[in-house]
N, C-alpha and C positions, 0 to 999 in steps of 0.2 A: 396301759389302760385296757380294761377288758371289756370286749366285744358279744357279742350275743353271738349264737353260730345261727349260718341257714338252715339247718332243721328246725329252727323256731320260727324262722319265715315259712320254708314249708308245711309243718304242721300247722300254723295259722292261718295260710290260704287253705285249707280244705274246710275251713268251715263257708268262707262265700262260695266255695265251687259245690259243696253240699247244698247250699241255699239256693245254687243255679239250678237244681234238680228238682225245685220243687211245683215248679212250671208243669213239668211232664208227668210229675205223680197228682200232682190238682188237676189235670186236666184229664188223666187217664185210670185213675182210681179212686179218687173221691166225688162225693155227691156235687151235683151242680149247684154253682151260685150260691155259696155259702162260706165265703173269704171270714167272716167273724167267729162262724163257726170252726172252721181249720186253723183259723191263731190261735185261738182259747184252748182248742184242743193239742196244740203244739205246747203251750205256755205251761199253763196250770199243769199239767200230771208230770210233765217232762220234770218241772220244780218240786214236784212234791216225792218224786223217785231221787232226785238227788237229795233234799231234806233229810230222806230216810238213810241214806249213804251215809252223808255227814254227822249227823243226828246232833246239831245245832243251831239255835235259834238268834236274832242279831241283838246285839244289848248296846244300851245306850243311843249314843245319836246313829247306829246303824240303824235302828228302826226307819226312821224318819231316811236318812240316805238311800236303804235301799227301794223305798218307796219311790223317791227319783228318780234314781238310777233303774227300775223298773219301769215306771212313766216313760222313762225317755228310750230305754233302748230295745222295750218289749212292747206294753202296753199300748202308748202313742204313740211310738214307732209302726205297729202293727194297722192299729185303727187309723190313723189320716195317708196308711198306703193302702188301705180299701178304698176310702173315698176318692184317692187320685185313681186308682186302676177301673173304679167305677164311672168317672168322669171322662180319661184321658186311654188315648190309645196306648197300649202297654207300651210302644218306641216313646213316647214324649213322656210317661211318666220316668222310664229308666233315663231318656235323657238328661232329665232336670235331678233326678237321685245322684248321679253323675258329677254334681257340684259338691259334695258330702267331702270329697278329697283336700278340695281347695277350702271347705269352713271347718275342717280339722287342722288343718296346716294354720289357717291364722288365730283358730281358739287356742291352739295346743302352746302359741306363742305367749296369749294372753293368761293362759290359767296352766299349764304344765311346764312352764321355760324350754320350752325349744325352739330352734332358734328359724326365722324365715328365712329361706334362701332362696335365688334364681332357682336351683335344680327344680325345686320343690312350687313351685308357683310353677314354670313353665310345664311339669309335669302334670299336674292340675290343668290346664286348659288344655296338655296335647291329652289326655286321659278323655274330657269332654267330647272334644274330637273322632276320637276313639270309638264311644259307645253309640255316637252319632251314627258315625260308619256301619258299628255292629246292626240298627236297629232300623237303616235306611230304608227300609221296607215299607215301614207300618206308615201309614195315612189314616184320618179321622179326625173332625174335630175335634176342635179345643175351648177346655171349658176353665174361665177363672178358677174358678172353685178349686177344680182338678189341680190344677196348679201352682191355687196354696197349698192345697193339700201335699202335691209331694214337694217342694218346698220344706214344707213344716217337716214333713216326715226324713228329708235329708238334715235339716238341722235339726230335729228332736236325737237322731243318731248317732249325730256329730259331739252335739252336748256330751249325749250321755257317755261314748267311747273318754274323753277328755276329761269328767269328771272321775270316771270310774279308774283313770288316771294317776289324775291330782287326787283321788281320797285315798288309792293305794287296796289292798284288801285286808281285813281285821285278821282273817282266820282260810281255811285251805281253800283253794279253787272253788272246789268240788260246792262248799256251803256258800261261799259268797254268791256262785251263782245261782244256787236254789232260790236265795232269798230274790234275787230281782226279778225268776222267771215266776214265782208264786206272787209278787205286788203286781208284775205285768200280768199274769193271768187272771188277780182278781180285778185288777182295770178294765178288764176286756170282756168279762162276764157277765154284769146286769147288759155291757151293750148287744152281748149274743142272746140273752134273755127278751133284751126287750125287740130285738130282731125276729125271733120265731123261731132261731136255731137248733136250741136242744131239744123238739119236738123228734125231729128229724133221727134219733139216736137209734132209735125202735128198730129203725125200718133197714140199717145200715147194713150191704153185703160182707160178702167176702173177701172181695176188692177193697173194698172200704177200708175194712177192719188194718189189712195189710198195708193200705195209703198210710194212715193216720199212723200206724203203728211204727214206719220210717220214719212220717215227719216227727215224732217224741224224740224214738231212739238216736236215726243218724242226723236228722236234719234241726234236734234242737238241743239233746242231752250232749251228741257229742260237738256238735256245731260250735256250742255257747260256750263250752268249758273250753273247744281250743281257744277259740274267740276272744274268750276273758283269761285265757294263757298268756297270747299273743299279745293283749293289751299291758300286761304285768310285765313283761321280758323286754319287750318291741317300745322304739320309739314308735309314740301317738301316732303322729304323721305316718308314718310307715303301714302302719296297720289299717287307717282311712282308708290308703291306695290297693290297698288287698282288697276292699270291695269290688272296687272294678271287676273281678275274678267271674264274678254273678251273671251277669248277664250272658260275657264269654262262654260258660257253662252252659247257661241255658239257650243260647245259639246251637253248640257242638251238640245237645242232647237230641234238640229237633230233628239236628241232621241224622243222628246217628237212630234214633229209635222209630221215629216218627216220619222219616224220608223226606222233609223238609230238604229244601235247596240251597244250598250252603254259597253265597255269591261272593265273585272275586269282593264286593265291597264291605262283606263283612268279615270274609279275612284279612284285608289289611286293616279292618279296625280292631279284629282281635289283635293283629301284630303290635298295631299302634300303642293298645292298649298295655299289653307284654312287656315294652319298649318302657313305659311310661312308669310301669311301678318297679321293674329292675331298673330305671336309674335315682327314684327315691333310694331304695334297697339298699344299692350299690353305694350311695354319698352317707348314704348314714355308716355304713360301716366304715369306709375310709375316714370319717371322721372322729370315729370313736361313739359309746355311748354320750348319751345326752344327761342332761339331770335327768333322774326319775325313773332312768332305763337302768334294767337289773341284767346281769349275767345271765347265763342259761340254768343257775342249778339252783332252786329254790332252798 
């Protein structure tokens, strides 16, 4: 039976540990208070630099697909984690995003055949545990809202990893994922329009330029394609628990750039957390691939 190698696990964790960075680039070179504005500007150019790569467009029911698959793993994805992070203290929203592992684990059973196991459920709740730990810090009320909101935006991601799955991709990396980050960019555009966003563009520094300019390149062009690699190679499951990576990231960045304080309890949640997606990792490989999991060589 043939197995996928851990270079496809590692190159497919660097897109959440890029997405942990993007904490301390929003907070330290771009403009304030403008989360709709910094997706849209991630989404849209990042997809339409890859379009031009590819230099093809999706036919047939890809249209329609990538539209979902857009909605779900860019657009909505992006827009109802504004609303929670506007709502809820950044620890309780990453808390509750932190179920994303365990509603891959049982979609991926329902719609991609892979199969539930102990490893995989108990990894999922010690993972939750995990980011608790990492995130022990934060205090602030809690607000409903907030909390459908990341909610929805954990299972809007969960969907879309699981569909993007079971549909497989029509044509190379590089284009399937232009086409989701341009339907997710145009989702997210009247709501930066009708926000006040793009006014904003004028007046943007040098810093600015330089933020936005990582978050296309490292944090979405190349993010997305390992991302939508890791999902093509990788059992589902497997690649859920790679999100965890994110917050870990963005804990170690605080400490390391920002002089933040690094507390024995949120290194034993990074440990935790470590723990939790090398024993997914580990069981899928000793088990062999799954339906749906392809080998390393495209």
């Amino acid at each position: 039976m043939l197995r996928y190698r851990w270079t496809d696990v590692a190159l497919t964790a660097l897109a959440p540990l890029a997405w942990g960075t993007t904490y301390i680039v929003t907070t330290q070179w771009l403009p304030t208070g403008r989360p709709l504005l910094d997706a849209t500007i991630r989404a849209l150019p990042a997809g339409l630099i890859l379009l031009a790569v590819g230099r093809e467009l999706p036919r047939g029911a890809w249209w329609w697909r990538s539209v979902v698959l857009g909605a779900l793993n860019i657009g909505g994805f992006f827009a109802l984690l504004f609303v929670a992070a506007s709502d809820l203290p950044g620890g309780v929203a990453a808390t509750v995003g932190a179920i994303q592992p365990l509603l891959v684990t049982l979609l991926a059973a329902r719609l991609a055949n892979e199969r539930i196991t102990v490893v995989r459920l108990l990894s999922s709740l010690v993972g939750i545990v995990g980011v608790i730990f990492v995130v022990s810090q934060t205090s602030g009320r809690l607000s409903l809202v907030g909390i459908v909101a990341a909610l929805g935006a954990a299972t809007s991601m969960a969907i879309g990893i699981v569909l993007a799955k079971r549909w497989g991709q029509p044509s190379s990396l590089i284009v399937t994922t232009s086409w989701q980050l341009i339907a997710g960019g145009l989702i997210l555009l009247p709501l930066t329009l009708g926000n006040g966003g793009i006014g904003i563009l004028g007046s943007l520094t040098k810093d600015n330029v330089i933020g936005y300019g990582y978050l296309v390149t490292i944090g979405t062009v190349l993010a997305y394609t390992l991302w939508f690699r890791g999902v093509r190679r990788l059992p589902v499951s497997s690649v859920g628990f790679l999100g965890l990576l994110s917050p870990c990231m963005a804990v170690v960045c605080g400490w390391l750039f920002l002089n933040q304080v690094l507390t024995l309890g949120q290194v034993v949640g990074v440990t935790i957390i470590l723990g939790s997606v090398l024993a997914v990792i580990w069981e899928s490989q000793r088990s062999g691939p799954q339906n749906g999991t392809l080998n390393s060589t495209d």
